[in-house]
Backbone bond lengths (Angstrom), bond angles and torsions (degrees), N, CA, C in turn:
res aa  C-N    CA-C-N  psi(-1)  N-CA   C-N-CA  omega(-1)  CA-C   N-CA-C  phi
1 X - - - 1.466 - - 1.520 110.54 -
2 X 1.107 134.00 111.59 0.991 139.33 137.97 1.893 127.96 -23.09
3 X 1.269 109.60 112.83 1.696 101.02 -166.97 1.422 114.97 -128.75
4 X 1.156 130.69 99.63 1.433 148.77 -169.79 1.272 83.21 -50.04
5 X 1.823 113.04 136.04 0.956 116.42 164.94 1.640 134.24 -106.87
6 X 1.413 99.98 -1.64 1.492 123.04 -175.95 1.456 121.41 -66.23
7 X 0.971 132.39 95.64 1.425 146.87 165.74 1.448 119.60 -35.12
8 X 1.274 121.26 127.84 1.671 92.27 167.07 1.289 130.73 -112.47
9 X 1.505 106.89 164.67 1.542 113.81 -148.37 1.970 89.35 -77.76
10 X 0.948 100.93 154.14 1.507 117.65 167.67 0.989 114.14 -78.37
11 X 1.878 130.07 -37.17 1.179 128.72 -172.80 1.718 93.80 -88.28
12 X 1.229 170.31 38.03 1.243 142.98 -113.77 1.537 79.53 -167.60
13 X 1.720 123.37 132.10 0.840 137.06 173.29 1.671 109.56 -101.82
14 X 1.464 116.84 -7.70 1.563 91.36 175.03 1.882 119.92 -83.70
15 X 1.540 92.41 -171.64 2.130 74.62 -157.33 0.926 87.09 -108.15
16 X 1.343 147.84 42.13 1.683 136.73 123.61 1.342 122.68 -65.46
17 X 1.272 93.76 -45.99 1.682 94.93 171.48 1.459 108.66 -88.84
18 X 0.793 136.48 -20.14 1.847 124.30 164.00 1.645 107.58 -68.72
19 X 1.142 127.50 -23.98 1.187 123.85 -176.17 1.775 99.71 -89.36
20 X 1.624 134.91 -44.10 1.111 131.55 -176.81 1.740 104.20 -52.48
21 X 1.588 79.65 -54.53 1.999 84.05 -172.96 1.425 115.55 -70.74
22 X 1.323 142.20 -16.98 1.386 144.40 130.42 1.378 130.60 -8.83
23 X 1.910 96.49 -66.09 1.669 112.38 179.86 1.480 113.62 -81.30
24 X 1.173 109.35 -36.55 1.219 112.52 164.63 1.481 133.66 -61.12
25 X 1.249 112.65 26.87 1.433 123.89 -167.17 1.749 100.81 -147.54
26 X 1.416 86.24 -58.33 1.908 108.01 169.83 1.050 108.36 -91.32
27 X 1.332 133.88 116.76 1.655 115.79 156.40 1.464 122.80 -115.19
28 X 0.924 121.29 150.64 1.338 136.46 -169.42 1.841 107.12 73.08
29 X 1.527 104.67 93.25 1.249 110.11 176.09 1.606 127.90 -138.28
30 X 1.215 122.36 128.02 1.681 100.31 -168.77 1.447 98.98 -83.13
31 X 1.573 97.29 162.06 1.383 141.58 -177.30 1.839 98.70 -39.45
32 X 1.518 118.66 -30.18 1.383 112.34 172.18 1.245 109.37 -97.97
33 X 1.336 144.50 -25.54 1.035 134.32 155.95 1.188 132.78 -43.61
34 X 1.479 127.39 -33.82 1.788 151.28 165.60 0.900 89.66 -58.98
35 X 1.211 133.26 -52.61 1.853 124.32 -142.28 1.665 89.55 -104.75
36 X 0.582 127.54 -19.35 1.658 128.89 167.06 1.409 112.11 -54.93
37 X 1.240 107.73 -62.31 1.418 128.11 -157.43 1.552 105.96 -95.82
38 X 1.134 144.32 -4.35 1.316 161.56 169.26 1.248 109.21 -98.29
39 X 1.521 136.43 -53.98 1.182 126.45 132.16 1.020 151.25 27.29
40 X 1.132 107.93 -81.80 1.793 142.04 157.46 1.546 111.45 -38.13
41 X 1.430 114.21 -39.09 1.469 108.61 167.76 1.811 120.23 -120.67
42 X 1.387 88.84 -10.38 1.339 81.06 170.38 1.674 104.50 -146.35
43 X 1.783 102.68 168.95 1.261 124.26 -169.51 1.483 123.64 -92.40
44 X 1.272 119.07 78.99 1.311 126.76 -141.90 1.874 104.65 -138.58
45 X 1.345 102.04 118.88 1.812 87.09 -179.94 1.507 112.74 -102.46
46 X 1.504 107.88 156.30 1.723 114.62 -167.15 1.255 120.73 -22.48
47 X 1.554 94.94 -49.53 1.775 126.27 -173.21 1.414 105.88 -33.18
48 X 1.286 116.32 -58.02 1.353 149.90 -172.80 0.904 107.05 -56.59
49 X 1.681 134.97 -73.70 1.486 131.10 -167.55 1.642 102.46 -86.16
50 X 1.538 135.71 -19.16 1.133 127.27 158.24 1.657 108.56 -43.70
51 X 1.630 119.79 -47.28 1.052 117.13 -162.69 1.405 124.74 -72.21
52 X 1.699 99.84 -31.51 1.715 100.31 166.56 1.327 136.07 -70.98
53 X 1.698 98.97 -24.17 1.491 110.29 176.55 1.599 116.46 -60.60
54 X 1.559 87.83 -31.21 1.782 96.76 174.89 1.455 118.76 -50.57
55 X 1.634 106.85 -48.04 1.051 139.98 -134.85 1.819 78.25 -89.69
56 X 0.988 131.36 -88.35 1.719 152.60 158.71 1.621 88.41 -3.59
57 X 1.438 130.31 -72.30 1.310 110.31 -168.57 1.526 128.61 -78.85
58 X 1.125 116.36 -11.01 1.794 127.81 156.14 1.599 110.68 -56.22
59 X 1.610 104.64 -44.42 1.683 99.01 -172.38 1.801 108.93 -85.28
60 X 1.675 95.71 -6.05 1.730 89.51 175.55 1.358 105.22 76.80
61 X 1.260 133.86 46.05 0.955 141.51 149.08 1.582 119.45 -104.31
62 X 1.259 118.05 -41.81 1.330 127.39 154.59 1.779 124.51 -93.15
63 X 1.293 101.11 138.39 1.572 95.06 157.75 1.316 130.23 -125.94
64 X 1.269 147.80 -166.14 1.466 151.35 -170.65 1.621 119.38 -124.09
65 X 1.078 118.90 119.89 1.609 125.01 -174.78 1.422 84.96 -117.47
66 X 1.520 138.84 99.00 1.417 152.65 150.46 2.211 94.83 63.89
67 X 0.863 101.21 -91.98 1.511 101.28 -177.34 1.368 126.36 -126.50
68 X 1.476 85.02 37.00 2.000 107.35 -168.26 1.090 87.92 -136.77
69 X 1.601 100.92 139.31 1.734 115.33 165.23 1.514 108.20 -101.96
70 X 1.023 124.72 168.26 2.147 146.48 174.64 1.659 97.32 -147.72
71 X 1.407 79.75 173.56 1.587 111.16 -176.83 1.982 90.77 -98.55
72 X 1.823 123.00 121.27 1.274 105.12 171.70 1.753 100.68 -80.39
73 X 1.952 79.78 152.32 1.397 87.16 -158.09 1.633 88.14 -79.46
74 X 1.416 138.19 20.80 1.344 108.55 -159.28 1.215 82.83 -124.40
75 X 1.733 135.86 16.08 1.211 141.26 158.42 1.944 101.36 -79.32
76 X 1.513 98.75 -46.23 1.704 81.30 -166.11 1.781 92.43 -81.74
77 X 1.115 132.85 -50.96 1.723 113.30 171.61 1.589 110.21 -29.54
78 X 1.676 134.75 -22.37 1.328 99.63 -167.14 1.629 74.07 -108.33
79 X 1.204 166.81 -24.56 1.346 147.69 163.24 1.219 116.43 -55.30
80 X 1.383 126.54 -15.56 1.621 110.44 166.29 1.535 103.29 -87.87
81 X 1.156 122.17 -27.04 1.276 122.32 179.06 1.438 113.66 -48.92
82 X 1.400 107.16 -54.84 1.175 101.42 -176.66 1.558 124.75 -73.54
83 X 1.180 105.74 -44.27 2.027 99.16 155.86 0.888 125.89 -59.22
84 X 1.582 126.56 -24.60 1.874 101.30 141.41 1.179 130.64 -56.25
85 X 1.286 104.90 -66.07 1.553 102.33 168.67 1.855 123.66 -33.62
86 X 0.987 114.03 -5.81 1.830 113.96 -164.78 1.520 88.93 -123.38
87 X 1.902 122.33 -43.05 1.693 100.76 168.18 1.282 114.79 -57.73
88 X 1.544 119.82 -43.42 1.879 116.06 -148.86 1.706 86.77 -81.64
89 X 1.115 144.58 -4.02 1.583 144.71 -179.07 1.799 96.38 -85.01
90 X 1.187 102.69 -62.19 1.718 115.13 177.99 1.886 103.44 -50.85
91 X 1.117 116.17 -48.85 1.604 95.73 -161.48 1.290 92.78 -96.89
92 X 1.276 125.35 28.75 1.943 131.48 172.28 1.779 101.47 -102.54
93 X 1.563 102.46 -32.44 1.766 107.70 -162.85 1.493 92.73 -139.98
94 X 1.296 132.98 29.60 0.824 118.55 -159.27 1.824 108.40 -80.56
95 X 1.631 106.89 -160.67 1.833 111.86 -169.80 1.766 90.82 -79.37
96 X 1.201 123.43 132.36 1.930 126.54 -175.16 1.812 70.28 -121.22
97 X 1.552 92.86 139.43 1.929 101.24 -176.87 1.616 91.36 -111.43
98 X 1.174 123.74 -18.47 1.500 107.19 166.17 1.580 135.88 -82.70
99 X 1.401 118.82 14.75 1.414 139.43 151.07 1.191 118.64 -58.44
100 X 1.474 102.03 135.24 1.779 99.69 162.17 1.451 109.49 -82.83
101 X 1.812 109.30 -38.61 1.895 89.78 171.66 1.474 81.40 -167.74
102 X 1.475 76.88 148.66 1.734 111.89 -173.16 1.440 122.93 -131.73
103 X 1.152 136.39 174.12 1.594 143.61 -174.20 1.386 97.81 -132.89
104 X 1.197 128.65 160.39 1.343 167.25 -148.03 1.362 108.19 -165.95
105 X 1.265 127.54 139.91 1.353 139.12 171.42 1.661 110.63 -149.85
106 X 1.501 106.89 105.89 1.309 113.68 160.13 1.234 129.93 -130.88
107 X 1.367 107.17 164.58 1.874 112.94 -130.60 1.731 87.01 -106.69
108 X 1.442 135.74 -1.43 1.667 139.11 -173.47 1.543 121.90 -138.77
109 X 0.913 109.42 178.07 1.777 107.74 169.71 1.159 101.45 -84.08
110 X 1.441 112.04 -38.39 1.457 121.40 -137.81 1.917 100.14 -84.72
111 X 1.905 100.07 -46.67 1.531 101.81 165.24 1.620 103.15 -66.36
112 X 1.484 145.71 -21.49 1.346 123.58 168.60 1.511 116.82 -63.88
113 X 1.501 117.75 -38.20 1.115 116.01 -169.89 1.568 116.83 -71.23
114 X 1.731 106.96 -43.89 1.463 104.16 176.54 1.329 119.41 -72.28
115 X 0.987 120.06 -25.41 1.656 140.57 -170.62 2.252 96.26 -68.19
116 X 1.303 107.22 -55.60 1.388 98.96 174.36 1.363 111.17 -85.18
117 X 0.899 134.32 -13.21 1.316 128.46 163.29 1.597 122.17 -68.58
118 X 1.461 120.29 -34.48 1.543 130.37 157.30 1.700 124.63 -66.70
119 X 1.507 103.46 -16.59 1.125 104.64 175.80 1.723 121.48 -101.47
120 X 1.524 99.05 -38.99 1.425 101.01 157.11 1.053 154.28 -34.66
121 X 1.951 86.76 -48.67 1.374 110.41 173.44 2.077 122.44 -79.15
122 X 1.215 87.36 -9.66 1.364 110.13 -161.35 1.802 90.89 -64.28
123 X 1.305 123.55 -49.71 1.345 118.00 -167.47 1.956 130.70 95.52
124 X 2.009 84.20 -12.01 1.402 103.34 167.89 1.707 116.24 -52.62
125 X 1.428 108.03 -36.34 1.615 104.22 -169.41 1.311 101.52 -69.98
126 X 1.480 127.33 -7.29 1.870 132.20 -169.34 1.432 102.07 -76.41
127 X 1.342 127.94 -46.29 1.612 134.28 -130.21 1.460 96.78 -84.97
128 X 1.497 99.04 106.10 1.409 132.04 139.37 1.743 92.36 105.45
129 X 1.275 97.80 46.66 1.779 123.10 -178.41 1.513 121.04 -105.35
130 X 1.762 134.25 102.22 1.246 108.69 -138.75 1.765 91.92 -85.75
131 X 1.209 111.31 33.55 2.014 91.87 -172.64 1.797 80.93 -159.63
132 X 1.190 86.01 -177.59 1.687 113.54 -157.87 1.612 107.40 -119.56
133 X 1.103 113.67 4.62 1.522 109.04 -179.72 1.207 122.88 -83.10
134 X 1.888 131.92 136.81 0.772 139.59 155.50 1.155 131.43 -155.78
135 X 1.514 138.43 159.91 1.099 149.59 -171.81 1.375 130.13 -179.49
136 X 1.386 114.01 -145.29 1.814 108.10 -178.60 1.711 102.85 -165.83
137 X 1.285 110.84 161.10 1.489 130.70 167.63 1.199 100.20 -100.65
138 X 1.727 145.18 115.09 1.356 113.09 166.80 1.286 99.28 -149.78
139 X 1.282 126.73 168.50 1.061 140.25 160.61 1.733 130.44 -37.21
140 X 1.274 107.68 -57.75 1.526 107.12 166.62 1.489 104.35 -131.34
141 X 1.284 133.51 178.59 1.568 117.53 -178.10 1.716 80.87 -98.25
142 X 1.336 83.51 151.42 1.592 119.66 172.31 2.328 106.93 -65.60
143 X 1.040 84.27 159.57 1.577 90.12 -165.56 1.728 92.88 -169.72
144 X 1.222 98.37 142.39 1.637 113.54 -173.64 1.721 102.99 -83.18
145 X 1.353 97.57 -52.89 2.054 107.61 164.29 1.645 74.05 96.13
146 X 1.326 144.93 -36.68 1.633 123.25 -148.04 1.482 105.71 -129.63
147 X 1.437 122.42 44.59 1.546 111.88 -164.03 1.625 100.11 -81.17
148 X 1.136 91.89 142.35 2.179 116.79 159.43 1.688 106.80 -93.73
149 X 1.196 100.65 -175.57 1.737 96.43 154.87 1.412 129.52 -74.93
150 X 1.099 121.53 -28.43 1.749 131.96 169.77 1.586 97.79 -56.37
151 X 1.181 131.09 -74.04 1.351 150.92 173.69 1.561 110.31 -32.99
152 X 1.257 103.58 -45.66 1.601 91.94 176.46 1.305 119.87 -78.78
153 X 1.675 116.15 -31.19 1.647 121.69 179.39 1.512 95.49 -85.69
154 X 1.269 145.80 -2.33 1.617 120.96 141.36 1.337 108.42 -85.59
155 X 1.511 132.54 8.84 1.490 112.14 158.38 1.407 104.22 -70.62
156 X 1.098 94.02 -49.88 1.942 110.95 -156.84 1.492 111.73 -58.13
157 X 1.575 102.47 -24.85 1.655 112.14 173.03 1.311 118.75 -84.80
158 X 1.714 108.93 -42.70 1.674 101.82 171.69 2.229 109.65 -43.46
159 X 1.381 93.16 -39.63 1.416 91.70 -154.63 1.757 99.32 -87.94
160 X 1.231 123.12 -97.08 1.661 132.92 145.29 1.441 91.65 34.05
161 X 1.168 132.10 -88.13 1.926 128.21 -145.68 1.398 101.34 -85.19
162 X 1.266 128.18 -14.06 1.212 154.33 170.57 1.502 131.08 -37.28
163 X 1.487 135.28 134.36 1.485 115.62 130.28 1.383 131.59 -85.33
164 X 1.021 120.86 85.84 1.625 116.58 -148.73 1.528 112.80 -94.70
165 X 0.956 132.82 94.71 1.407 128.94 177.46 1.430 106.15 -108.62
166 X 1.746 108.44 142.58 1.617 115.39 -171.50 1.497 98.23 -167.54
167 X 1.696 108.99 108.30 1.199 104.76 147.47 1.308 126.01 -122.20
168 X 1.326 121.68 173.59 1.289 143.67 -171.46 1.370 134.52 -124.11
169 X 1.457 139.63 102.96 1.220 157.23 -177.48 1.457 123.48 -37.14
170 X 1.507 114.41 -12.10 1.352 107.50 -137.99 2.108 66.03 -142.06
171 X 1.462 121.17 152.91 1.482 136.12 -155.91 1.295 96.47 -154.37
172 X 1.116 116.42 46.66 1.752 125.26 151.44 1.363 125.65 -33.98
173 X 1.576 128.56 162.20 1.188 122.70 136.60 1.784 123.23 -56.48
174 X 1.465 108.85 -39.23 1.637 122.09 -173.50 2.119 92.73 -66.07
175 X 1.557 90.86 -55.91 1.815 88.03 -161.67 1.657 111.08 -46.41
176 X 1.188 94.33 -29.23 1.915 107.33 -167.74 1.507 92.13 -75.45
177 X 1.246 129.71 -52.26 1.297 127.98 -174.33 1.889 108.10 -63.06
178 X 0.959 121.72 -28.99 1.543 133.07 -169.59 1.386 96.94 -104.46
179 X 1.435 135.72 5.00 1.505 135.90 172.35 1.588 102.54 -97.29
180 X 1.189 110.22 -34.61 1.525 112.07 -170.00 1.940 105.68 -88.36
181 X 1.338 92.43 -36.59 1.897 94.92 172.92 1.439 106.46 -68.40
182 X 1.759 127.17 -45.98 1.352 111.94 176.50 1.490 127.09 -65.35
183 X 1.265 105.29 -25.15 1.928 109.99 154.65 1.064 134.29 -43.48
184 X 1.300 87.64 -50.45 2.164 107.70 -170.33 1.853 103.22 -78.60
185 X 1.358 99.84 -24.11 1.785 98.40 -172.79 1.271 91.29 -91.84
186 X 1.169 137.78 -26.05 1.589 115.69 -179.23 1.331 112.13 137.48
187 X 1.316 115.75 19.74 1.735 119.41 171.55 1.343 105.95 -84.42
188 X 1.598 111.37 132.81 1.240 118.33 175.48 1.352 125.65 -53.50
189 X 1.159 113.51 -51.11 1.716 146.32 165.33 1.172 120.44 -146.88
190 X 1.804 89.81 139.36 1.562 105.32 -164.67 1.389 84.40 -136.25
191 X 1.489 117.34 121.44 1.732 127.17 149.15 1.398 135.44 -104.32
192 X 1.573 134.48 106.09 1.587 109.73 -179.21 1.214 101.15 -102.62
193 X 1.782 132.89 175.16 0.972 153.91 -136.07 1.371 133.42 7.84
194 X 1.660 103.50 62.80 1.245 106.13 -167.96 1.126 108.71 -83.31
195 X 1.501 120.29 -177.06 1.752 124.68 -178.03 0.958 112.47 -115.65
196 X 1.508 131.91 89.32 1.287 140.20 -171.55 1.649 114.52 -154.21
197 X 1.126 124.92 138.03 1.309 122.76 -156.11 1.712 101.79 -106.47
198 X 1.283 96.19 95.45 1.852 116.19 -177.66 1.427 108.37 -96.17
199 X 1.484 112.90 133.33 1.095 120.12 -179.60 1.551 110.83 -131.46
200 X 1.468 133.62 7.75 1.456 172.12 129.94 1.292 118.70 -134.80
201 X 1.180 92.36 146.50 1.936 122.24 168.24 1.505 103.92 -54.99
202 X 1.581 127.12 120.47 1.134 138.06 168.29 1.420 136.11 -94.53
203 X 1.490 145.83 90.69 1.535 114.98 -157.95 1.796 79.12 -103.35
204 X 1.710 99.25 -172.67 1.418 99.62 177.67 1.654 72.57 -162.95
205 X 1.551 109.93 117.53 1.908 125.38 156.98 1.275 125.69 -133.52
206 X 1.144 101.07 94.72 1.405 111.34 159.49 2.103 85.66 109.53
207 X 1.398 94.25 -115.25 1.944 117.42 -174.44 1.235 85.80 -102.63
208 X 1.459 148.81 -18.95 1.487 134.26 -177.51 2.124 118.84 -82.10
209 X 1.040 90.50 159.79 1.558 92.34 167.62 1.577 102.20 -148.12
210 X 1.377 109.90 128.64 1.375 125.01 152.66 1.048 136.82 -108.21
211 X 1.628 123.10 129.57 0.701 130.77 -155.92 1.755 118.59 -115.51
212 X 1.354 145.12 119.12 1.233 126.12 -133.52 1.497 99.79 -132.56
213 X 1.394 115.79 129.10 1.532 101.28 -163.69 1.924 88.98 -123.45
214 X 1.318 116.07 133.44 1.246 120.75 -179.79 1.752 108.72 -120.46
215 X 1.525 133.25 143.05 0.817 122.62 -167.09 1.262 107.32 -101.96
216 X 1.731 130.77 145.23 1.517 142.86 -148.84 1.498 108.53 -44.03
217 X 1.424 122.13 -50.76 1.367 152.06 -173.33 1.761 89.48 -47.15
218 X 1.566 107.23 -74.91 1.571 100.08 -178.46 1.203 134.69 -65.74
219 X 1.446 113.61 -19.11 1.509 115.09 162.42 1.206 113.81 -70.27
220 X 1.208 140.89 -55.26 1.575 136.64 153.30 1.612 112.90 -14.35
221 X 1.241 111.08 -46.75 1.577 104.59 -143.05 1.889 69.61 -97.92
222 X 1.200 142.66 -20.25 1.720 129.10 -179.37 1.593 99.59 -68.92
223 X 1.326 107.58 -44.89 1.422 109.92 -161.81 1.815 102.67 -70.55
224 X 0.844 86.35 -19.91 1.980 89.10 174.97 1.304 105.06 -88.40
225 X 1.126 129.22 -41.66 1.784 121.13 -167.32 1.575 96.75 -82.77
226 X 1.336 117.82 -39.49 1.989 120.92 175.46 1.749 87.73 -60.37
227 X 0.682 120.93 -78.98 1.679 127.55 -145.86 1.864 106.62 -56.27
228 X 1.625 120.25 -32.21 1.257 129.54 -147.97 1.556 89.21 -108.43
229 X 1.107 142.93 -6.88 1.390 141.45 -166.41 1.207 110.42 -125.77
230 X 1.797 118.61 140.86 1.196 123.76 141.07 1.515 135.47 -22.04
231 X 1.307 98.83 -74.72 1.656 131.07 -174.26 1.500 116.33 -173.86
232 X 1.020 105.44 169.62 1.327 110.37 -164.28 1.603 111.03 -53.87
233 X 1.325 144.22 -39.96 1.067 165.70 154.63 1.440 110.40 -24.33
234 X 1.531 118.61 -30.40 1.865 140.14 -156.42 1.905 74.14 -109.03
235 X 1.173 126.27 -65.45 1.636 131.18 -161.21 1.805 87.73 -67.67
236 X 1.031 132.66 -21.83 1.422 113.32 -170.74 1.712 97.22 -78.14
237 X 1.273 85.11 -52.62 1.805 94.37 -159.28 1.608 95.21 -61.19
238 X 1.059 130.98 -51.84 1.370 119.43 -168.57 1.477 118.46 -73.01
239 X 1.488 121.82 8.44 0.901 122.31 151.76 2.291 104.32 93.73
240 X 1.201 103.91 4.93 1.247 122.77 176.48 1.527 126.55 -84.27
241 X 1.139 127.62 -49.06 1.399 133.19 127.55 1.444 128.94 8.23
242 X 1.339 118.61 -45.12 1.097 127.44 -152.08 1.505 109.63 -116.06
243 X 1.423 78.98 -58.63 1.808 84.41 167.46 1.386 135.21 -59.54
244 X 1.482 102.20 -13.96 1.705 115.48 172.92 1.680 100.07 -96.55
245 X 0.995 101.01 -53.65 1.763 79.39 -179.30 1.757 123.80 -51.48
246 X 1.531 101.72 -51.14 1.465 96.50 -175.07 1.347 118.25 -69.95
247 X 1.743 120.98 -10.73 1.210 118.34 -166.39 1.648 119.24 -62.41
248 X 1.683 124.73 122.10 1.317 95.24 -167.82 1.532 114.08 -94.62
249 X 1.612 97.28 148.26 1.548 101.58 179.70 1.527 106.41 -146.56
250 X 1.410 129.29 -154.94 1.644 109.56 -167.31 1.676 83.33 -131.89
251 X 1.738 115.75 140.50 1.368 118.87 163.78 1.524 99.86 -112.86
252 X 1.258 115.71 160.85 1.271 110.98 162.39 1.529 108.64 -149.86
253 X 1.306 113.70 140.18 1.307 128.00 177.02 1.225 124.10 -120.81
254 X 0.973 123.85 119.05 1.474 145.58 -175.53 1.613 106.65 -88.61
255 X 1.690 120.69 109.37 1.469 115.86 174.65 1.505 112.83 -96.57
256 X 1.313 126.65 119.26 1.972 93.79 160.90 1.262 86.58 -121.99
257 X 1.590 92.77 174.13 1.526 132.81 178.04 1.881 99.02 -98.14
258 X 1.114 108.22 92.98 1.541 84.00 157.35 1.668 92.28 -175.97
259 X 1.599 90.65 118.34 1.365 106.47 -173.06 1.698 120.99 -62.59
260 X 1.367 113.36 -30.22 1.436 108.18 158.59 1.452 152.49 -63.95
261 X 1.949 90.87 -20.08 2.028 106.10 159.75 1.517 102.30 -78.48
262 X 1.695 104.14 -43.37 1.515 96.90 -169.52 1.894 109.84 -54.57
263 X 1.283 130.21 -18.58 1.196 124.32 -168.49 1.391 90.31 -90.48
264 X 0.938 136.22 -67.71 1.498 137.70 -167.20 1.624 106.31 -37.11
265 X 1.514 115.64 -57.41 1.411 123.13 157.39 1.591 112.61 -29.16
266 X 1.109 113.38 -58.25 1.584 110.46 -139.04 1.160 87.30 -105.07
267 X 1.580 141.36 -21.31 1.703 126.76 151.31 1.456 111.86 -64.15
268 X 0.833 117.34 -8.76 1.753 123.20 169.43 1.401 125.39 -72.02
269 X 1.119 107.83 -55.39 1.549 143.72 144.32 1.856 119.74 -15.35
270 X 1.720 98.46 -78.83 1.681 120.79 -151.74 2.010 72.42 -90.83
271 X 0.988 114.90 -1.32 2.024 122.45 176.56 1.514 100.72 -58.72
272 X 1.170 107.07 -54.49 1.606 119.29 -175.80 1.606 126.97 -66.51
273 X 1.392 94.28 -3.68 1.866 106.36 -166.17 1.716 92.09 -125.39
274 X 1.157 116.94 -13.94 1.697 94.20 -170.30 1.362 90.86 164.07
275 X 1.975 109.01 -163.46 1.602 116.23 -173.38 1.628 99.36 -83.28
276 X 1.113 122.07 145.24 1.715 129.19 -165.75 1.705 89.13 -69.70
277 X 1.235 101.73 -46.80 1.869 109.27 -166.62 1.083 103.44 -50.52
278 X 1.202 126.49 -61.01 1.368 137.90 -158.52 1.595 110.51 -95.28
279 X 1.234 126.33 -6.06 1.734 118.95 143.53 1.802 111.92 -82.89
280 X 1.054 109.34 -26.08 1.504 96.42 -152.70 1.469 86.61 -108.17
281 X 1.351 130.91 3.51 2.071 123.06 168.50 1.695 90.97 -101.83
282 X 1.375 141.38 7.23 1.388 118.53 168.69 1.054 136.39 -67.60
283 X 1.329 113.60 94.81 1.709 105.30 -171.81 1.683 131.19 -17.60
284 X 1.453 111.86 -48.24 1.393 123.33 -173.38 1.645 91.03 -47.06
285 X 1.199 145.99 -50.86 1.386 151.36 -140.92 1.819 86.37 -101.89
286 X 0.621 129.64 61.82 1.490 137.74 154.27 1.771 135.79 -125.51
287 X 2.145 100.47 -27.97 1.264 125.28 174.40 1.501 112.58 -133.53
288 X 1.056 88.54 130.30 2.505 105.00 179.73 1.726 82.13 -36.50
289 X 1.356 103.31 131.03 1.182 125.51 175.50 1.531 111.15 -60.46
290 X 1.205 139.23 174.66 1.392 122.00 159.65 1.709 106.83 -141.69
């Protein structure tokens, strides 16, 4: 069986995930009952949610009890599976904060994406950091692709307590859509199609710098799923989404500790928003915001 591994977002207005997070609350409900109750907030005709349910039980995410739908349970057994499989990998190789520099090796997008997103959010790259700045140079902006509610309040925390500045080279349909969400969640500054000659993904947090090396094959296949899609919702349905996350390939990330690249970085960076001097001497940026 084939087992979709995508979670759905809580905040997420398309009706796959209003219908997962629905059944998953309700179970056992007919096809008018969903559309009843979905309804209520959104503008959606039968046609429509008949059509995803279709759609949901081909990929085995849903199944059928006579004229009642569920969540199959052997969809969420293979999604916990796999976040085990991605913790017991993490606390084998996981982030050690007493290194001056270390490597990371992950085998997905999807373990790159959650994997920096747990660490980001974590606040480890801060400790014993006299300022709050962080961000990245990268190629496309970063995106988790699989948020829950836990997942979204460590987005909102990586960014939110933050000075977060992040731009991006590359002027997608996805980047433009992920420029306006990293605003609204709490990024200080967000730039896409900047002019800067990237040859890896750069973050810079706190005294650390990471450095993110992706292999040709997967940058190709980002620049097609950013460039060929609406939004994430267009990459679900077409079945693109999925196939880039699970596809396996090798990332590797390189962390160091050393507060003198990290400055050079991160005046490089706060370069794109204004005078480096005069963002990075503001007092306010000295203590976690509150």
């Amino acid at each position: 069986m084939s087992v979709n591994i995508l979670a759905p977002q809580s905040t997420s207005d398309s009706l796959k995930d209003l219908i997962i997070s629905l059944l998953s609350e309700n179970s056992l409900l007919s096809a008018k009952e969903i559309h009843s109750t979905i309804s209520k907030n959104k503008t959606v005709s039968y046609q429509a949610v008949f059509k995803v349910l279709k759609e949901l039980i081909e990929s085995n995410v849903l199944e059928k009890q006579e004229s009642k739908y569920l969540i199959n349970k052997k969809w969420i057994l293979g999604l916990k599976q796999f976040v085990k499989n991605f913790e017991d990998r993490e606390e084998k190789k996981g982030f050690d904060p007493t290194a001056e520099i270390q490597t990371l090796e992950l085998n997905t997008l999807f373990e790159f994406f959650e994997g920096m997103l747990e660490l980001l959010s974590s606040d480890m790259l801060y400790k014993n950091c006299e300022h709050r700045f962080g961000g990245g140079i990268l190629r496309h902006l970063w995106w988790s692709l699989s948020f829950d509610a836990a997942g979204f309040e460590k987005f909102k925390h990586m960014l939110g307590p933050k000075d977060s500045y992040i731009v991006a080279i590359e002027d997608t349909p996805v980047d433009k859509w992920l420029q306006a969400y990293y605003l609204k969640t709490g990024g200080t500054g967000v730039k896409i199609g900047v002019d800067y000659d990237l040859e890896d993904d750069v973050a810079v947090v706190g005294d650390y710098v990471l450095q993110v090396f992706f292999d040709k094959q997967t940058k190709k296949k980002l620049d097609k799923l950013y460039s060929e899609v609406e939004d994430f919702a267009d990459a679900i349905e077409k079945g693109l989404l999925e196939q880039v996350l699970t596809e396996p390939t090798k990332i590797k990330v390189v962390i160091t500790r050393n507060t003198e690249l990290a400055d050079i970085y991160l005046r490089k960076l706060v370069g794109f928003f204004g005078d480096p001097d005069e963002i990075l001497n503001d007092p306010k940026h000295t203590a976690e915001k509150k």
